[in-house]
Structure formats: C-alpha cells, structure tokens
matplotlib code that plots the C-alpha trace (Angstrom):
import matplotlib.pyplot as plt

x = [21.4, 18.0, 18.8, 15.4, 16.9, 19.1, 23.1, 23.2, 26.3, 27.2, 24.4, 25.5, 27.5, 25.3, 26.5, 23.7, 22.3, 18.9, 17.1, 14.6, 11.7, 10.3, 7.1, 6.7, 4.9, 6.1, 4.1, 5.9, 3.0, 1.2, -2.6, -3.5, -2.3, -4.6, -7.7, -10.5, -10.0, -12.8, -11.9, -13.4, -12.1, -12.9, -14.3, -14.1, -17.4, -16.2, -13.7, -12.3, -8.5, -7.9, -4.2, -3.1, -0.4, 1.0, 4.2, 6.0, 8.8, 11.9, 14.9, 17.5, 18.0, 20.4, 22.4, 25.2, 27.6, 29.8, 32.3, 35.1, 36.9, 36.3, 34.6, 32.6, 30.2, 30.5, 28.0, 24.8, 24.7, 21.6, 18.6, 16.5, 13.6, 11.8, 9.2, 10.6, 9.7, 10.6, 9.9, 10.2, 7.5, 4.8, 3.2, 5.7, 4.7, 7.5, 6.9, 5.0, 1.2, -1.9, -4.9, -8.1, -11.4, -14.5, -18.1, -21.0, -24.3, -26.9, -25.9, -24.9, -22.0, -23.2, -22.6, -22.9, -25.6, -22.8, -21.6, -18.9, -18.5, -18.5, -15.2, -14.3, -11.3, -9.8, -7.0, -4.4, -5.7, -6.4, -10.0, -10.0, -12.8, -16.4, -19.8, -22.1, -25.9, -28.3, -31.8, -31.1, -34.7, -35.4, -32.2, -32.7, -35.8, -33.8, -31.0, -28.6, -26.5, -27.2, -24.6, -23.4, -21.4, -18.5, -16.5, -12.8, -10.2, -6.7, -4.3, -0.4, 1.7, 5.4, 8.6, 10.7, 14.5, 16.4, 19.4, 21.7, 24.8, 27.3, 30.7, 32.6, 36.1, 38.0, 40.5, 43.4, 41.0, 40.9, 37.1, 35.3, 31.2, 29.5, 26.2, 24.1, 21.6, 18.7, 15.0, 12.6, 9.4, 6.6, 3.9, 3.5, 0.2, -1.3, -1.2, -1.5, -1.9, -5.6, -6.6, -10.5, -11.5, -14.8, -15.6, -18.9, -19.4, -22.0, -22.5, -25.1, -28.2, -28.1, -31.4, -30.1, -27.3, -26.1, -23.4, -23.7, -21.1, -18.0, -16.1, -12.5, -9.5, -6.1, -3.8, 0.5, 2.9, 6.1, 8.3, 10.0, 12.3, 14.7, 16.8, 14.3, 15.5, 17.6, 20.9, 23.9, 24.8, 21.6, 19.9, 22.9, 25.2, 28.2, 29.6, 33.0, 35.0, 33.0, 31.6, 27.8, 25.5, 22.1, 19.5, 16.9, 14.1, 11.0, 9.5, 6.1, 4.4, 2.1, -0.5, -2.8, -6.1, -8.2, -11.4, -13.5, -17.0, -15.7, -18.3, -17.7, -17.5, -16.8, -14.8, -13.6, -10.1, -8.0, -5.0, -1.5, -1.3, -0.4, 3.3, 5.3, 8.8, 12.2, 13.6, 16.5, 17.9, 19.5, 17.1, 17.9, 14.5, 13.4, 9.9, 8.2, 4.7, 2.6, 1.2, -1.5, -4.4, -4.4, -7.4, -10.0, -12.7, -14.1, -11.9, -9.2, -7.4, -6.4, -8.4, -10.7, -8.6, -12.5, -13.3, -16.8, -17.8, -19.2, -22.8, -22.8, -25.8, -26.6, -28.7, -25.6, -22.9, -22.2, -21.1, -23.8, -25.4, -26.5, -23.1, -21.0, -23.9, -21.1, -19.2, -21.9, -22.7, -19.2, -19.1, -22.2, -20.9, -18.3]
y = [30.7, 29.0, 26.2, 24.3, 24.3, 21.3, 22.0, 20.6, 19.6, 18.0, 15.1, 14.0, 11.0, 7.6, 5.5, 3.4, 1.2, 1.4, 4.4, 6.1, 7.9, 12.0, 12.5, 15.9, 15.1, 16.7, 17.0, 18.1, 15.9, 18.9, 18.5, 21.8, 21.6, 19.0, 19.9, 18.7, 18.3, 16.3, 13.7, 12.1, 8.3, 5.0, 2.7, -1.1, -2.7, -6.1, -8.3, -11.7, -12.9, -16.3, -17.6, -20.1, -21.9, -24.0, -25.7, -26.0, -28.7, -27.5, -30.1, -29.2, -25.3, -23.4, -21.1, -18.5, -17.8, -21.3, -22.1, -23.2, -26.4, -29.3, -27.1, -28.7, -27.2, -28.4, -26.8, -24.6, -21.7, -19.8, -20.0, -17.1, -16.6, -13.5, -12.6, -11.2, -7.6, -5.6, -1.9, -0.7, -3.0, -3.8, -5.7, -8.4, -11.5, -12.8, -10.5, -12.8, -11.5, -12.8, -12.0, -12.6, -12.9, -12.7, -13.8, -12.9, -14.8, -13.0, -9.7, -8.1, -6.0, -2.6, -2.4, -0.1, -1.2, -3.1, -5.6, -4.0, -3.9, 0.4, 0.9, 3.8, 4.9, 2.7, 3.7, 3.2, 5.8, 3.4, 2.4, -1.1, -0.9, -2.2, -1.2, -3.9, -4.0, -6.3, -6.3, -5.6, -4.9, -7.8, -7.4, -3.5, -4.1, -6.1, -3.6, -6.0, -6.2, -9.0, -11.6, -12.0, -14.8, -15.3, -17.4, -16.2, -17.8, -17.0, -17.2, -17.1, -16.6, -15.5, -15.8, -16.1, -15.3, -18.0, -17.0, -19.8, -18.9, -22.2, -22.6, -23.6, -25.7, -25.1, -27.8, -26.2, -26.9, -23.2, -22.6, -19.5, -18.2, -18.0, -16.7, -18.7, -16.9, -18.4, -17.0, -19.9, -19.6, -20.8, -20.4, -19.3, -16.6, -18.2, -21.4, -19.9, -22.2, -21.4, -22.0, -21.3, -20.8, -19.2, -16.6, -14.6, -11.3, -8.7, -5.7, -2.6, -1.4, 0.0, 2.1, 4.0, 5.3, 8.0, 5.6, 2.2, -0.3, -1.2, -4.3, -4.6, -7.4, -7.5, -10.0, -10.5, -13.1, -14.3, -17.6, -20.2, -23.0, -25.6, -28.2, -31.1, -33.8, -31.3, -32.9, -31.6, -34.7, -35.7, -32.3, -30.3, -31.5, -29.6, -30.0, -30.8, -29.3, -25.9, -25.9, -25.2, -25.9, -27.4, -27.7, -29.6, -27.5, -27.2, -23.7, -22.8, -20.1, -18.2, -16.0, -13.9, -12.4, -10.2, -8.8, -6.3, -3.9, -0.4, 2.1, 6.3, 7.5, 11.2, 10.9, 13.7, 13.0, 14.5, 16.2, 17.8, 20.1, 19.6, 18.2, 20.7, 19.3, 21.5, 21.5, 19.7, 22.1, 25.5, 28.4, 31.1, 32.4, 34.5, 32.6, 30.0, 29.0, 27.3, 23.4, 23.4, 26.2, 27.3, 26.0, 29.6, 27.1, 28.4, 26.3, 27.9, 30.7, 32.6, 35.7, 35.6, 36.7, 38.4, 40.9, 42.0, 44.5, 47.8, 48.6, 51.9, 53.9, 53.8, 57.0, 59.3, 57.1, 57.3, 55.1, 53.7, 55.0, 51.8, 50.4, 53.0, 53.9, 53.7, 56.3, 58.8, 58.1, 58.8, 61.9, 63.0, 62.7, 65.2]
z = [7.8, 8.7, 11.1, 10.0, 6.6, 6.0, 4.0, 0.3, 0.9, 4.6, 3.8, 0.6, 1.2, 2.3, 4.8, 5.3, 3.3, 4.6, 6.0, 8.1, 7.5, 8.0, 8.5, 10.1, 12.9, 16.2, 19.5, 22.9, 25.1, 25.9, 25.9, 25.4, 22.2, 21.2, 19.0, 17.2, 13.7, 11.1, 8.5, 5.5, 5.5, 4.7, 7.7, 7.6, 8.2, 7.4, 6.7, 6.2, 6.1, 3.6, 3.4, 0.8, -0.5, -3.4, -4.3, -7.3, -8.2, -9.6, -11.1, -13.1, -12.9, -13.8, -11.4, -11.6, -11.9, -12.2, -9.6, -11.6, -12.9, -10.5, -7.6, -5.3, -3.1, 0.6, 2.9, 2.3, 4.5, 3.7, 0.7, -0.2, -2.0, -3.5, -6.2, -9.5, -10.4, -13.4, -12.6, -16.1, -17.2, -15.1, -17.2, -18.3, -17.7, -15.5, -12.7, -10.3, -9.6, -7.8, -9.5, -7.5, -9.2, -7.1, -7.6, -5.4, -4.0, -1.8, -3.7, -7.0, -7.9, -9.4, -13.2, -15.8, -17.8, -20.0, -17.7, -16.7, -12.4, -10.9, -9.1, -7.0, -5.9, -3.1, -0.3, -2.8, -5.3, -7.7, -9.0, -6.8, -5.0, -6.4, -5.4, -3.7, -3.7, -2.2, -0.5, 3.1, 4.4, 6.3, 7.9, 8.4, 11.1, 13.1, 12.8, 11.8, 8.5, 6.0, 5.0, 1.4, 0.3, -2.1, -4.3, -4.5, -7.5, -7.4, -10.1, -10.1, -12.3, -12.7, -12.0, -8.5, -7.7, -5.4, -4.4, -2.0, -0.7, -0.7, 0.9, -2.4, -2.3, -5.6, -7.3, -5.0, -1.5, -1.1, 0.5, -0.7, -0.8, -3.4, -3.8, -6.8, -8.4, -10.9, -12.2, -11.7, -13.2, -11.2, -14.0, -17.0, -17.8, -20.1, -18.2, -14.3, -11.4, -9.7, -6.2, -5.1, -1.7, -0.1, 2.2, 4.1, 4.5, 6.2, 4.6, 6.0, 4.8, 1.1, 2.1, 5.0, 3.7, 1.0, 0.1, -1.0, 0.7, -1.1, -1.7, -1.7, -1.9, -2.2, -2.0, -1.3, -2.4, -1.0, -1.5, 0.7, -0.9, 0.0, -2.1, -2.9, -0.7, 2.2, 0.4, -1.7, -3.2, -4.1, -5.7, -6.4, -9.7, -10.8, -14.0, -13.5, -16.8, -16.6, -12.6, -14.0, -11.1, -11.5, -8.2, -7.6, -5.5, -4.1, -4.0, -2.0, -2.7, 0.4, -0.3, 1.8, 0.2, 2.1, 1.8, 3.1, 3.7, 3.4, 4.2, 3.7, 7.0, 8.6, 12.1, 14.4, 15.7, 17.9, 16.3, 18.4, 14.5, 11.1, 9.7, 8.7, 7.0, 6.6, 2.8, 2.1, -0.3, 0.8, -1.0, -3.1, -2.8, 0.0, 0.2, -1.0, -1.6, 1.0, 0.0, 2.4, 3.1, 6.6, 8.6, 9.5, 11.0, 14.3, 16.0, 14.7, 16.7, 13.3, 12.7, 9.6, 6.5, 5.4, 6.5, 6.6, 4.1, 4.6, 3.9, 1.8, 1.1, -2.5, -2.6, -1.4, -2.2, 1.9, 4.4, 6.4, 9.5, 11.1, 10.9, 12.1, 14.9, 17.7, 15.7, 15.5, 19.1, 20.2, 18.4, 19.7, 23.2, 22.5]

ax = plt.figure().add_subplot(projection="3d")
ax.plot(x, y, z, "-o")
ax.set_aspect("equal")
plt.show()
C-alpha cells in the first residue's frame, strides 16, 4: 500500500474537539530549491483602521434552563458572550450584522450609468470591492497620491447569546453548575442602532494606470457583558415555585471597520514548490486526475510537452532538407 495515502479506517474516531490544519506545504530549508514564481494579487495602497462601540441595557431576561424549586444561585463563575448566527438562513434577521455604508468627498465611486456603484471581485470572492475615481493630476506632478475623504455609518442589528455559568445551591444545600443560556436581542432591523465616524484616504493616479484603484471595507462584531450592577442579589431574581431566572445586564458591542486602497499588482515571489496533499481515502483507482497544470515556463526544468513540428515539402510530399541538414551531412560523410 501507498504510505502517502492515509487508511479509511485507523482515523475515524475524533478525539479532539478542535483540530489542525493541512496545507501541503513542505520545504526541507534548502535554498536551491527555491525559485522564482510570478503572481497576480491585490496590493494595499491604503488603509485606515476605526473601532467602535455601543452598549445596550438588558433587564429582565429570561434564561434557561430553571434551576429548580427554591434554588438560589450563589456565586458567578464565568459570563460569555457571542453573536447569534443561523447557518441555514443567512438572512434572518436575528443573526447580528454590521452593515457599513460609505459616502465619498474629493472623489466619486464608479457607477453604471443607473446609479448603481461597479464592484469587482474582492479577496473573499465576493463582489465587495467598488471602483474609485477622482482627478489626480495635480497630485500626479508631484508624484504623490491625492487624498479622498469619507463619511462611514454603521448599523447593528441582531441578536447575541450570553451564556453564565452559576454555582447553584438547591432546596437540599447540594451545590451544582449550571450553565444559563438566553438570546438577547440587541436591535431589531428595522430599527438598527447607527454609529457614524470619518476617515481619509490616498488613493494613486487614475491616469497612470490600467486599473483604476479600488475601495474596500469590512467590518467584525463581538460582545462583552456583565450583570448590571456586578451583583447577584441585585440583577439576578429567581422565581422561587418554578426556579425561572431573570438578569439584569449590560452588553457592549465592539466593532472594527476597515478600509482600504487596493491596487492590481503583479509580484515575483520566491517559492520552495507547489502543495501537494495525500488523499484521505484508500483508492480503487489506479490513477487519478491532476488539479493543477504543471508549470513548462523557461524556468521550469520540465521538458516542453511540444514538440516542434517538422517542415515538410509540399511539392514532393518529403521531409525537409533544411531541417534534417545534419542528417544529410552525416550521411554524406559516410
């Protein structure tokens, strides 16, 4: 059997709950292994960082599950907070999103003749990226780049999920944890909570260039609570017949929006070869298909899978004397 080729069967059980990740990339530090290889890519020319924040007041929610008939909860040991995703629907409206909305002075985004922006396709293979234009000439003799200047909104809207886990004391003093579990909703869509900041950018010439610059932003959530007041008694109530618990929190929400110049660009990096991965699955086949074409540029030591052709003589239907001169030569020597 193939060592490269990993057993169906001796990996199947998981005893982690995390992992690691393959990426095919070996290089035994030798140097003459190295090559030149080019690359098409996205350079950034530049770019501007904007974190912001906003709290949100929660009384009276509802966690679960209950903790029983006249439960108390004695000590907090740890309160988490995450944004809510559903990944069958990404767009319902509880999964928390930032949406940023960007307006431009000193410079235009390109359109399409019906007010809607150009995109292109960004490093995340979606259509995120938008197409800046503005008059760079004065800039361009002093071989600068020309600033542009912009007004950013932010809206949030969603849901959260707090989780707390409590050291609990039921009615017979036994002491257990519990992890409490609520969604809180931080805004609703149609009503989202906006926050507007502004920013400067510099952007190259759009005359000496095939490409026009590009703009792109994007933006990350997270969440941090506590209890209201940093005290059980006072923000936490339990409903002593059924042991429903009810917090009092506040939740702040962090954001960091970036935004950037991207230019096309065409580097030549240095490259120890190409990944190469080993199935997971033991074949049946013999051979399979190649996903990659192998590389026959002149720095490449593989022979040339094309041939030159042969020149024939279209008179006699022969082969051509001029390119099998060293033949005849030969022959003529003996």
């Amino acid at each position: 059997m193939n060592p490269d080729i990993k057993s169906d069967i001796s990996e199947m059980s998981v005893t982690d709950r995390c992992c690691k990740g393959t990426t095919g990339c070996e290089w035994d530090g030798t140097l003459r292994r190295v090559r030149p290889e080019p690359i098409f890519v996205q350079k950034v020319y530049d770019a501007v960082l904007v974190n912001l924040q906003a709290l949100r007041t929660v009384t009276n929610q509802a966690f679960t599950p209950s903790i029983g008939h006249n439960a108390r909860i004695v000590k907090i040991l740890d309160i988490r907070c995450r944004k809510f995703f559903n990944p069958k629907d990404a767009l319902d409206p509880k999964n928390l999103v930032v949406e940023p909305e960007t307006v431009l002075s000193g410079g235009d985004f390109v359109e399409d003749g019906k007010g809607t922006p150009i995109t292109v396709v960004g490093p995340d293979g979606m259509q995120t990226e938008k197409i800046i234009f503005a008059n760079t000439t004065d800039c361009d003799e002093s071989g600068k780049g020309t600033p542009i200047f912009g007004t950013q909104t932010v809206k949030i809207s969603g849901n959260v999920v707090v989780e707390i886990d409590a050291l609990v004391q039921d009615s017979r003093c036994r002491k257990s944890r519990v992890t409490l579990t609520s969604t809180v909703p931080i805004a609703p869509a149609s009503n989202p909570i906006v926050m507007t900041n502004f920013f400067e950018l510099c952007i190259p010439s759009v005359f000496n260039s095939a490409f026009f610059p590009r703009f792109a932003e994007f933006c990350n959530i997270n969440c941090e609570t506590r209890l209201a007041t940093n005290s059980i008694t006072r923000d936490i109530s339990i409903d002593p017949n059924t042991g429903a618990v009810r917090i009092n929190l506040i939740i702040a929400v962090c954001i960091s929006c970036e935004k950037k110049v991207i230019v096309p660009v065409q580097l030549c990096v240095l490259s120890t070869g190409f990944p190469v991965l080993s199935p997971e699955v033991s074949p049946i086949c013999t051979t399979f298909p190649t996903l990659f074409p192998k590389q026959i540029d002149e720095s490449s030591n593989n022979p040339s899978p094309c041939p030159r052709p042969h020149s024939l003589d279209e008179d006699e239907g022969t082969i051509s004397q001029e390119v099998y001169s060293d033949t005849y030569e030969d022959l003529e020597e003996q």
